[in-house]
VEXBABA-212733 format. One record per residue: residue number from 1; z, y, x of N, C-alpha, C in turn. Coordinates in steps of 0.05 Angstrom, whole numbers, plus 5000, padded with zeros to 4 digits. Layout:
REM VEXBABA-212733
<drenke:NUM&n_Z:Z&n_Y:Y&n_X:X&ca_Z:Z&ca_Y:Y&ca_X:X&c_Z:Z&c_Y:Y&c_X:X>
...
REM end
This chain:
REM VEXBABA-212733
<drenke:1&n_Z:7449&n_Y:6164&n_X:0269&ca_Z:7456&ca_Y:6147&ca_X:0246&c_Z:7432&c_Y:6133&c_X:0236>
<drenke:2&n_Z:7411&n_Y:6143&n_X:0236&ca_Z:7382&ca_Y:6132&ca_X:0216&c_Z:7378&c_Y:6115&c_X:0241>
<drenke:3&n_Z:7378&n_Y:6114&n_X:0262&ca_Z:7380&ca_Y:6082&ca_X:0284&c_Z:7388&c_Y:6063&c_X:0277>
<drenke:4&n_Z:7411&n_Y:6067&n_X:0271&ca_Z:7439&ca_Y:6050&ca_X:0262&c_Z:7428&c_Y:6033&c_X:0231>
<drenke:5&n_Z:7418&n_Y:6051&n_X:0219&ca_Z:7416&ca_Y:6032&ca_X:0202&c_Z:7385&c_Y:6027&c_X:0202>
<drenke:6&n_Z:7375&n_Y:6022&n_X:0217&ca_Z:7338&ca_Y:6011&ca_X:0221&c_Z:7340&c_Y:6002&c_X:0247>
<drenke:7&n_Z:7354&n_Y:5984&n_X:0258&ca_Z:7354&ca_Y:5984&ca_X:0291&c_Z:7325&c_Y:5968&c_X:0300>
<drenke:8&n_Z:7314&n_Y:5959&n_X:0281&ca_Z:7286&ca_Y:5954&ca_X:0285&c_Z:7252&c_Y:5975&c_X:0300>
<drenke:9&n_Z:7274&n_Y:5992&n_X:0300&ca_Z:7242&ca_Y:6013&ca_X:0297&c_Z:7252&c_Y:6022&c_X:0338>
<drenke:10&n_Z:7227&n_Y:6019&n_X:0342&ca_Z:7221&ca_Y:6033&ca_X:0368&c_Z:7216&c_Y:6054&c_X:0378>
<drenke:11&n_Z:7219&n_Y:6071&n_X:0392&ca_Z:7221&ca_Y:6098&ca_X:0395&c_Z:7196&c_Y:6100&c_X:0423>
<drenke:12&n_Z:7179&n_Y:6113&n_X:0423&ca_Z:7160&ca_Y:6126&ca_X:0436&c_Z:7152&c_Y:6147&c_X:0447>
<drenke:13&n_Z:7164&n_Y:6157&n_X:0462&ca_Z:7172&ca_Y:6194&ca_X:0457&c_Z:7147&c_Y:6197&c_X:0489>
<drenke:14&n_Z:7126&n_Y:6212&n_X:0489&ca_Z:7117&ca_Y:6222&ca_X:0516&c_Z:7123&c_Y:6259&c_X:0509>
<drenke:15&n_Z:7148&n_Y:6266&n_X:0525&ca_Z:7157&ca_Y:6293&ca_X:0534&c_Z:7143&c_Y:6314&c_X:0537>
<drenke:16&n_Z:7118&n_Y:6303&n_X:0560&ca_Z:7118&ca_Y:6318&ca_X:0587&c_Z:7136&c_Y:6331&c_X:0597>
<drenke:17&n_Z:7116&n_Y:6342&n_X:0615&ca_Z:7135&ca_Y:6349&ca_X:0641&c_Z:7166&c_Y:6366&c_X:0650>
<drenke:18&n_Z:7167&n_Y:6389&n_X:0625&ca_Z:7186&ca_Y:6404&ca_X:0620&c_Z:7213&c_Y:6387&c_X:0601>
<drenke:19&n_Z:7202&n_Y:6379&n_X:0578&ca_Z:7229&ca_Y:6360&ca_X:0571&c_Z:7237&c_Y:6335&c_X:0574>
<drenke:20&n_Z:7226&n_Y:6331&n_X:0595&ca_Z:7232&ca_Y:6296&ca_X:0594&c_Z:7257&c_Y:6287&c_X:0607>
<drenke:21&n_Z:7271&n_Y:6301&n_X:0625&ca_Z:7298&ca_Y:6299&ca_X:0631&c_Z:7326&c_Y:6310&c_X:0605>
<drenke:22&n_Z:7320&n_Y:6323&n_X:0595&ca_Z:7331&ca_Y:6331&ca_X:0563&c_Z:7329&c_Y:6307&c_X:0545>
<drenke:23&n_Z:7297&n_Y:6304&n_X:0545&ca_Z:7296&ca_Y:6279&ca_X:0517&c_Z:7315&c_Y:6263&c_X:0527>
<drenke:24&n_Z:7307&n_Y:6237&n_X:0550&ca_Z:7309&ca_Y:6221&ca_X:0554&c_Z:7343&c_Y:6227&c_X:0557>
<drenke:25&n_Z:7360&n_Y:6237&n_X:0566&ca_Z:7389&ca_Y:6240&ca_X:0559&c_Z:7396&c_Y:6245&c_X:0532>
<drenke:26&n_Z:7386&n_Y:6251&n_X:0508&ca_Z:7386&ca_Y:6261&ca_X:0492&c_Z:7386&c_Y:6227&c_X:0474>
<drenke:27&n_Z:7372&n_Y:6209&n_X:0479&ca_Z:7368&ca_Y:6185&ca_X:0470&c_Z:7387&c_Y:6174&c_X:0477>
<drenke:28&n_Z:7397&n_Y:6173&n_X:0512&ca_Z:7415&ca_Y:6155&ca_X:0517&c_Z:7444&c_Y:6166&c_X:0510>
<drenke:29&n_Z:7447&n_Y:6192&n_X:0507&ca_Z:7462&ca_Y:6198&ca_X:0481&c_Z:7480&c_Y:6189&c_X:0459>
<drenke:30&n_Z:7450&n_Y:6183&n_X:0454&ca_Z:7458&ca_Y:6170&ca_X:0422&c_Z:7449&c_Y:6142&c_X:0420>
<drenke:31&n_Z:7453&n_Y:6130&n_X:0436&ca_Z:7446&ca_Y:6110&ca_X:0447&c_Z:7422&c_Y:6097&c_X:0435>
<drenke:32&n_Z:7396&n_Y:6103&n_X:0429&ca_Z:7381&ca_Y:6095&ca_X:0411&c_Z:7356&c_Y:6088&c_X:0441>
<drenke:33&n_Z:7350&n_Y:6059&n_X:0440&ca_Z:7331&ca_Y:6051&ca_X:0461&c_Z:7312&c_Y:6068&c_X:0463>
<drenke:34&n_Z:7298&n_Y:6079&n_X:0481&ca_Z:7270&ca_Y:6088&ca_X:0482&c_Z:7255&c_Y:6081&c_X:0505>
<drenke:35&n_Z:7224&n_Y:6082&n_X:0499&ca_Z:7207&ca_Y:6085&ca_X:0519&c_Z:7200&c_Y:6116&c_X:0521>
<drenke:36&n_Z:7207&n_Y:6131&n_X:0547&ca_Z:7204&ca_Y:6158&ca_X:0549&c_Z:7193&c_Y:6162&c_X:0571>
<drenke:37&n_Z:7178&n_Y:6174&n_X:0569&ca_Z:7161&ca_Y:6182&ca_X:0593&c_Z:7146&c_Y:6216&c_X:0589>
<drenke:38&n_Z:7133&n_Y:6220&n_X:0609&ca_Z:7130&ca_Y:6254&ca_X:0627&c_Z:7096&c_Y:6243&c_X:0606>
<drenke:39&n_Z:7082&n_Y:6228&n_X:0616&ca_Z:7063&ca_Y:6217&ca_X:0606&c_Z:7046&c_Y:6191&c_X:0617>
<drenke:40&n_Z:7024&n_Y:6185&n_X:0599&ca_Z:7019&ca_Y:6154&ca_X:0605&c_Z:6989&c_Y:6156&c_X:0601>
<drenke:41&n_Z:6977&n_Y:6133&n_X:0617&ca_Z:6949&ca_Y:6137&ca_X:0624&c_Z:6946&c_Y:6108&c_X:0610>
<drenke:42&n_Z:6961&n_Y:6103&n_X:0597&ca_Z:6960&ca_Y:6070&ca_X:0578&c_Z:6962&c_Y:6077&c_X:0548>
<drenke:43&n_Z:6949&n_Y:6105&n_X:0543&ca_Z:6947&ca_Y:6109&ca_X:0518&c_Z:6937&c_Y:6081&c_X:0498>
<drenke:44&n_Z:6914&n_Y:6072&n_X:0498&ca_Z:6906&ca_Y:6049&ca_X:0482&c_Z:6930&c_Y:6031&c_X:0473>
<drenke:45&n_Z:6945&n_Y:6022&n_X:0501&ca_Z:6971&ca_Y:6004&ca_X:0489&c_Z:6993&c_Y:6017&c_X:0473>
<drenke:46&n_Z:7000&n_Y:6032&n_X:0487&ca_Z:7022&ca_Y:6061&ca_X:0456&c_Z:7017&c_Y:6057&c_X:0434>
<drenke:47&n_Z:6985&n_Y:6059&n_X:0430&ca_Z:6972&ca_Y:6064&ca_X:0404&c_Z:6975&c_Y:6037&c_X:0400>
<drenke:48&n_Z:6970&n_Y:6015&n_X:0404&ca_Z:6964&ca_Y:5985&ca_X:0391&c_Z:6994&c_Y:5986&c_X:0380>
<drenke:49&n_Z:7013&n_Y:6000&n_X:0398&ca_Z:7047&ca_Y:5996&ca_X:0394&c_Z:7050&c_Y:6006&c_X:0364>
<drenke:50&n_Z:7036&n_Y:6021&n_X:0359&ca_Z:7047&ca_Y:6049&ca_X:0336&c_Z:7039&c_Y:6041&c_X:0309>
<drenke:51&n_Z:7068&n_Y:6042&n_X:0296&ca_Z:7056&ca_Y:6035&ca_X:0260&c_Z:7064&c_Y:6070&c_X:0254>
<drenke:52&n_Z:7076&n_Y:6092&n_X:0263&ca_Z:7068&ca_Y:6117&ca_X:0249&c_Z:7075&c_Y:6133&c_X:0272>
<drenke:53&n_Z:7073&n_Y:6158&n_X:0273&ca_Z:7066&ca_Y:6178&ca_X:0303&c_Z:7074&c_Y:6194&c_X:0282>
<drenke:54&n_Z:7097&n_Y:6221&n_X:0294&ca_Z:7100&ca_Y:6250&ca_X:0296&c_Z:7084&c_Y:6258&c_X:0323>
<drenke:55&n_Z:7073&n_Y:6275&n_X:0321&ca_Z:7056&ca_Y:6287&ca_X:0337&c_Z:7048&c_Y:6318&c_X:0331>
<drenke:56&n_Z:7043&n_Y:6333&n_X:0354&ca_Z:7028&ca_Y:6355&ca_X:0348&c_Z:7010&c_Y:6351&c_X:0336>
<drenke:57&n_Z:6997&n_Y:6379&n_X:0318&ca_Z:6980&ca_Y:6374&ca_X:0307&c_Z:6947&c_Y:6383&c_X:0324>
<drenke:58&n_Z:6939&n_Y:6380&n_X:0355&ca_Z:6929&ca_Y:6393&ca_X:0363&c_Z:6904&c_Y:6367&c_X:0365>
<drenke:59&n_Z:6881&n_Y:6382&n_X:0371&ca_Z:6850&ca_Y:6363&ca_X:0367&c_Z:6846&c_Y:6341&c_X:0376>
<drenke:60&n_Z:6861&n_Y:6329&n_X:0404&ca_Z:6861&ca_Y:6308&ca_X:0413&c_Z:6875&c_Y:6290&c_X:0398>
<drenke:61&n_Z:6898&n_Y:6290&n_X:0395&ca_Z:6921&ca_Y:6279&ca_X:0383&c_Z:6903&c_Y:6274&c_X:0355>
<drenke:62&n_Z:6893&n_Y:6286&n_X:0341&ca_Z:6886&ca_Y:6280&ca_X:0315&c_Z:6862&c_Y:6266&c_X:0321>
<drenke:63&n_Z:6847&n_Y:6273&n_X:0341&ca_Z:6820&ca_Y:6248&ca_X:0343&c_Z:6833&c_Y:6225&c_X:0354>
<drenke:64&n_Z:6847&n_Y:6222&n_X:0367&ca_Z:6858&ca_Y:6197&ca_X:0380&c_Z:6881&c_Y:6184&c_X:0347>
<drenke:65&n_Z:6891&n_Y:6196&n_X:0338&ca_Z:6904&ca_Y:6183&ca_X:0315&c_Z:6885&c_Y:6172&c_X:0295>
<drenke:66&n_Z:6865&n_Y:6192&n_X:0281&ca_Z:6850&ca_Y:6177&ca_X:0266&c_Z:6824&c_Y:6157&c_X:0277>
<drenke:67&n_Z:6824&n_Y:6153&n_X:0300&ca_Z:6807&ca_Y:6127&ca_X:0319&c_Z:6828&c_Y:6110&c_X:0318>
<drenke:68&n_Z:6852&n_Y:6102&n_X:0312&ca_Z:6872&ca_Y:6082&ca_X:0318&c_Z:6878&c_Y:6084&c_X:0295>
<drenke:69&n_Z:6880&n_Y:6093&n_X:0277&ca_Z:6881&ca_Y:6096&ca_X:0249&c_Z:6908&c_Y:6098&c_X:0241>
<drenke:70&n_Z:6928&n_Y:6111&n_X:0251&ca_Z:6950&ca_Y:6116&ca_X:0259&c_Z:6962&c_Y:6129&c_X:0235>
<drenke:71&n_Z:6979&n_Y:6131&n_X:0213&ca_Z:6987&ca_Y:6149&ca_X:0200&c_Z:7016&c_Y:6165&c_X:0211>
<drenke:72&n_Z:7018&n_Y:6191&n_X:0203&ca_Z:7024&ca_Y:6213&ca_X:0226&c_Z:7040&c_Y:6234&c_X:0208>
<drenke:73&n_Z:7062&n_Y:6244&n_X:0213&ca_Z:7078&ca_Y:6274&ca_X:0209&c_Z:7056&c_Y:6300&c_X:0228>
<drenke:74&n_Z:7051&n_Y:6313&n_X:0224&ca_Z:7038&ca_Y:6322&ca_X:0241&c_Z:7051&c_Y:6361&c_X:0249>
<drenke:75&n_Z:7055&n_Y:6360&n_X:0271&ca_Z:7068&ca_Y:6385&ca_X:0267&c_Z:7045&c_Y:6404&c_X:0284>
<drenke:76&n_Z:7047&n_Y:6429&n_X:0270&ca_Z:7032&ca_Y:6456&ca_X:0277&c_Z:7039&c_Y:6469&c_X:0292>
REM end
């Protein structure tokens, strides 16, 4: 439903390797576009993509968010 009414917003989801056949059905689902992937070695472009990131909250992820200056949900 929150798609439906923001059909503007882009979805970004990197899985890895264990859920990415779940997510990615899980989107087409609910029919909400995504870019989904296992993972991506084009991090820099993601990030140029990204006006806010849910993300783990783990050391990389937070050095790479606040170098892109990314504001973030951040989960533990």
């Amino acid at each position: 439903e929150f798609y439906r009414l923001n059909p503007l917003i882009q979805v970004i989801h990197l899985t890895g390797k264990e859920l990415y056949s779940e997510s990615c059905e899980l989107y087409r689902s609910l029919s909400i576009p995504c870019y989904c992937r296992e993972f991506s070695s084009e991090m820099r472009i993601l990030y140029s993509l990204t006006d806010f990131a849910i993300s783990r909250a783990g050391g990389g992820a937070l050095s790479e968010l606040s170098f892109f200056n990314i504001p973030a949900l951040l989960v533990p």
